[in-house]
Structures are given as C-alpha cells and as structure tokens.
C-alpha positions in Angstrom: 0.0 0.0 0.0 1.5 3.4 -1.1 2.2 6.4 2.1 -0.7 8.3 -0.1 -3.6 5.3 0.4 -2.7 4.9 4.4 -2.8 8.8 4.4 -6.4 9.1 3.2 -7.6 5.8 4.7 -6.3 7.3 8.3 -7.9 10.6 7.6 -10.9 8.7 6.6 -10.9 6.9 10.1 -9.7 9.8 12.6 -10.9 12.7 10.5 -14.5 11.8 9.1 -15.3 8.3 10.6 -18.8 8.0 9.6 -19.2 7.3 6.2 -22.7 6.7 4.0 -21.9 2.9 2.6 -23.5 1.7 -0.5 -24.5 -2.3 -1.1 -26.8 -3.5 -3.5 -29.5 -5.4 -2.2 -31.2 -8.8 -4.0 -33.9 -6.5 -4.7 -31.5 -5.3 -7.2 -31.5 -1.6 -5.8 -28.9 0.1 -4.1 -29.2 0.3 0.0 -27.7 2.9 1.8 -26.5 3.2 5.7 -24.1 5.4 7.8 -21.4 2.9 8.9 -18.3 4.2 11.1 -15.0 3.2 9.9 -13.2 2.3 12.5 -9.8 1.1 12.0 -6.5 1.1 9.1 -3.6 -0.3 8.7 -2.0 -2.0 5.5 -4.3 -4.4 5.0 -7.1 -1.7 4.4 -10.3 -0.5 6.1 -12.3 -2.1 8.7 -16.0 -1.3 10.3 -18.4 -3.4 12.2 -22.0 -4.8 11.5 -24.3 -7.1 13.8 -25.0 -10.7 11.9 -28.8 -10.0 12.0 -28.9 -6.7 9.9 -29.6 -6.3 6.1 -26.1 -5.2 5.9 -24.7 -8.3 6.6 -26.4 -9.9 4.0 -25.8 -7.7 1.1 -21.7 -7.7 2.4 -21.9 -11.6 2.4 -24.2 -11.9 -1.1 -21.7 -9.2 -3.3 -18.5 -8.6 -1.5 -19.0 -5.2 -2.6 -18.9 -1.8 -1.2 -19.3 1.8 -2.2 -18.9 4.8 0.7 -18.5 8.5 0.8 -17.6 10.3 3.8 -17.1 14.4 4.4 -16.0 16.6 6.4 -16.8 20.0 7.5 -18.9 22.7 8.2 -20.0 23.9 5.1 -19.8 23.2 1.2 -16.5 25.0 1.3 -15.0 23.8 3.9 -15.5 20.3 3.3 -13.0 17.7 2.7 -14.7 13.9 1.0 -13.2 10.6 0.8 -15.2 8.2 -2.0 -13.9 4.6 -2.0 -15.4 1.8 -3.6 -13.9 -1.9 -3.1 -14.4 -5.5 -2.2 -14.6 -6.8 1.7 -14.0 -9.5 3.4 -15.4 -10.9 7.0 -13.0 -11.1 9.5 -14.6 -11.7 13.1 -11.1 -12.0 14.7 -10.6 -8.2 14.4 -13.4 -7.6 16.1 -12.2 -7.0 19.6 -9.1 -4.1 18.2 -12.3 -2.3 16.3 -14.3 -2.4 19.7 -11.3 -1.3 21.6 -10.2 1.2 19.3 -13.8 2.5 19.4 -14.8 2.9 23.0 -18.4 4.1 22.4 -19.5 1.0 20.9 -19.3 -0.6 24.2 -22.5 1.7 25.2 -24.5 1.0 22.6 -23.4 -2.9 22.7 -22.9 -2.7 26.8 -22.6 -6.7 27.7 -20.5 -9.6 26.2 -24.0 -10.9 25.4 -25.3 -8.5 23.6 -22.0 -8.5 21.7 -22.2 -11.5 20.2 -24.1 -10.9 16.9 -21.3 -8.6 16.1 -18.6 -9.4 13.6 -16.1 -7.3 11.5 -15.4 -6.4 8.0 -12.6 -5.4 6.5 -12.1 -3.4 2.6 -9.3 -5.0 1.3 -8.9 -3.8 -2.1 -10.3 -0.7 -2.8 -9.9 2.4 -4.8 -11.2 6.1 -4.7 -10.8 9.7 -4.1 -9.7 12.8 -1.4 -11.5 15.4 -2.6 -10.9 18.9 -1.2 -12.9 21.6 -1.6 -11.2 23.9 1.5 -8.4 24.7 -0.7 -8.1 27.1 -4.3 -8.0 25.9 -6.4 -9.4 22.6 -5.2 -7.4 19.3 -4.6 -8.5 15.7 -5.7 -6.2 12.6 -5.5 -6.7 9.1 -6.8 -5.5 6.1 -4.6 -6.0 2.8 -4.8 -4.8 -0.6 -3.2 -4.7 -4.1 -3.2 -4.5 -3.9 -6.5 -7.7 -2.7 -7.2 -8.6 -0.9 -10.3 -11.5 2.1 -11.5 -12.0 3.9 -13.9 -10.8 7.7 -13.1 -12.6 9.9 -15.7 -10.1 13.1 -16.4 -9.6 15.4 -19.6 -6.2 16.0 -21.2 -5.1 18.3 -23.7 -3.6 16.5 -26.8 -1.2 17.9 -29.5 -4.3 19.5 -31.8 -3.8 22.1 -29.5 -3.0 25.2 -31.1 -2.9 27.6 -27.9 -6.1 29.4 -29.3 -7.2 29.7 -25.4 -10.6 29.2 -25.8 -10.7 26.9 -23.1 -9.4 29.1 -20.5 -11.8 31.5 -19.4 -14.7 28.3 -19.3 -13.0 26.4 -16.6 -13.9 27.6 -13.4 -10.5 26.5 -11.3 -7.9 28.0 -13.8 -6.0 24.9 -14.2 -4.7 24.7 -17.7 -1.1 24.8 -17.6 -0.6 27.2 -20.9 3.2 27.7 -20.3 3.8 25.8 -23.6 1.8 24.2 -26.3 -0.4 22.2 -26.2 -1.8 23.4 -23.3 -1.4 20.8 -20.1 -4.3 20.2 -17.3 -3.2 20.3 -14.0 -5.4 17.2 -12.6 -5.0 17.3 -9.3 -7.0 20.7 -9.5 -9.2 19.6 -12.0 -13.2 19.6 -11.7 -13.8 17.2 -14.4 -16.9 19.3 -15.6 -15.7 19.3 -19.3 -16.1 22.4 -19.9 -12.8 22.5 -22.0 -14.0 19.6 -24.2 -16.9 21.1 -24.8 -15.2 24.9 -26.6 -12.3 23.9 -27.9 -12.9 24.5 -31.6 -9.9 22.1 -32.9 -10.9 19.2 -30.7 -7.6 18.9 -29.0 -9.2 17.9 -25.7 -10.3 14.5 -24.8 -11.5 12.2 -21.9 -9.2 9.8 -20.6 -8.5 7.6 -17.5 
C-alpha cells in the first residue's frame, strides 16, 4: 500500500469516521447506511455490522462496497473521501475495532449483547480525497490491493494550437498554458468538461 492510500484511509478513520456505505441489495437496488470506519492499517479499512442486519447480507451476497464520507462545516470547507472496493469478514478483528472505538461498548454494553457482532474489512479498494477547502481545489486518486477504476479526467492532446478558448470556461484556472499544447493540471481539475466542450480544434479529450 503506497504512504498516499494509508494517508487518506487514516484521515478517513480519525478525521471523518462516519461514512454513508453503499451495497446493492437482492432487490437489485442500491441500499444505503451510515457505517463508522473504524480502524486502518496496510491491509485496508475495517468497520463493524451485527449478523442480524440487512447489511450483513448484502456484504456476504456481493463482497461489494461503495462509501463516501465528508467533512466540514459547510460546502467550502469540506473535505470527502469516495472509496469503492471488495470486503472480506473477519470476526477475529473484532475486539481491536471495539477497543479502538470505545463508544461501541454503550451501545453494545454486555458480552451478550455483543455477540451478533462481527467485522469487516475493505481490502482492495480504490477512490478519491477530494478537497474543496483549498483554491484551487485538490483531488487525489489512490487505490490498493490492486484494485482498479476507472478515473474519468480530460487531457489536452497535440491538436492544441494555444487558441485559449478553453481558459476562461474552466472555473479553477488549471490549464497549464506555459507551452503548447496546453497541459491540465489534474489534481486541480473539476472534471466538468467544460474544455471539451469549446475547444474549436478538438484537441481535448476524456481519458482515465
């Protein structure tokens, strides 16, 4: 796992925690839930679920999870982590998640009442930090476990005659026009394709 996937899956434990999870149910329709993640480490991300809830049974039918989680007070101040990825049970973990998250022991207060619980962790995944605290705005890729998505962007290709038609349309200044063609800065990028749309010799593209 690379420094920048630990990074955002820590922040996405310590700094925004509780997440909205996407499964698809057999009903063939997305189900949504707020699930915690509460724990990372190099094997990926881990959160709880009790045996007896929907949940469980749309984790154990797909193996498939989506999630986004933000932080912040407002629309400008916020700070989102998207991942999407495949899980796998593992119950033995179960007792560091608790541990690590002392509140759970109020909600589930006895051993007893503990026992339907079991843990899950992401173990491949891929997604996105996206920042919107910051001008222009940041967004990162990451991915691990060898995990895979497509990662929609624009790029400028050598059509690109430095007209600059496609500066004033893109609302976070971040073509690059120290040389032609003209170069995208992606990490600042708002994929709204604008630039695809008014460039009159077509230089502009969408790739992964």
């Amino acid at each position: 796992m690379t420094e920048e996937s630990r990074r955002v899956l820590r922040g996405l434990v310590e700094d925004i925690h509780t997440t909205v999870m996407a499964t698809v149910g057999s009903d063939g329709y997305p189900h949504t839930c707020a699930v915690d993640m509460m724990l990372s480490d190099d094997e990926g991300a881990y959160f709880l679920t009790a045996r007896g809830k929907g949940l469980y049974d749309r984790l154990k039918a797909t193996g498939r999870v989506s999630l986004t989680g933000v932080r912040g007070g407002t629309t400008m101040t916020s700070v989102a982590v998207s991942l999407v990825g495949d899980v796998t049970e593992v119950p033995e973990r179960l007792g560091d998640l608790l541990d690590a998250n002392r509140y759970m022991y109020d909600i589930y207060p006895t051993e007893e009442s503990r026992r339907g619980l079991t843990a899950f962790c992401i173990h491949r995944g891929s997604g996105e930090f996206f920042d919107l605290s910051t001008r222009p705005i940041r967004r990162v890729g990451f991915s691990y476990g060898g995990l895979v998505t497509d990662d929609a962007a624009y790029e400028i290709t050598d059509r690109c005659d430095g007209c600059g038609s496609c500066l004033d349309p893109c609302p976070q200044s971040c073509i690059d026009t120290s040389s032609v063609p003209f170069r995208i800065e992606r990490v600042n990028c708002l994929r709204c394709g604008n630039c695809l749309s008014v460039c009159p010799s077509g230089a502009v593209r969408r790739s992964v």
